[in-house]
N, C-alpha and C positions, 0 to 999 in steps of 0.2 A: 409770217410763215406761209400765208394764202398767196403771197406773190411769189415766191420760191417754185410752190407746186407748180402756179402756170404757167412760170418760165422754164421748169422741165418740161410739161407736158408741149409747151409750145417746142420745144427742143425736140422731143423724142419725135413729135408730128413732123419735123422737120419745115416749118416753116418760120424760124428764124430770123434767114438772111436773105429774104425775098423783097425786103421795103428799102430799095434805094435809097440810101443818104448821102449828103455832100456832093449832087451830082456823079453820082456813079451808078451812072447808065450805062449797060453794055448794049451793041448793036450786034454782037454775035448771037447766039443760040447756048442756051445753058447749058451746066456741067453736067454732061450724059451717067457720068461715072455716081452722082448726089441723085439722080434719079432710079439707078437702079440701085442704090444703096435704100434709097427709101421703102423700093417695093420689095426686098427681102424684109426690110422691117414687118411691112403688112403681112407678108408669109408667117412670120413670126407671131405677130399678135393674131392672125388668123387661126394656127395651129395651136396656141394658148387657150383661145374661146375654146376651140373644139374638144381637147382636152377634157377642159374645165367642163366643159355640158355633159361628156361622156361622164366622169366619173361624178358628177351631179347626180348623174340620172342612174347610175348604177347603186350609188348610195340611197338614192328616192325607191330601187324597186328593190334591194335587201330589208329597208325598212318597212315599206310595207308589206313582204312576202312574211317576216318575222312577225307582223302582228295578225294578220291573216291564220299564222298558222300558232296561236297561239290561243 
């Protein structure tokens, strides 16, 4: 099961298919299109975290405004 996870998470990180095999080296410049794919990803988990902190903290100050006023 623990291999599974790390081979999504290595998935979602998107660093996969970055370890040449079988001599497949390119002399070009990599796929610009898998880079900016990645960094919408970070958009995404960025906007996640922030989310997730806002309504953390919103749940953090209803609960203590409720014991406060109790």
């Amino acid at each position: 099961m623990s291999l599974y996870v790390l081979d999504a998470i290595i998935w979602i990180i998107g660093i996969r298919g970055h370890i040449p095999q079988n001599e497949d080296y390119r002399a070009g410049p990599g796929n610009s299109s898998h880079a900016s794919g990645t960094l919408r990803m970070m958009w995404v988990l960025a906007a996640f975290v922030a989310i997730v902190v806002i309504l953390s903290l919103a749940l953090w100050a209803s609960v203590w405004l409720a014991i406060k006023l109790l």
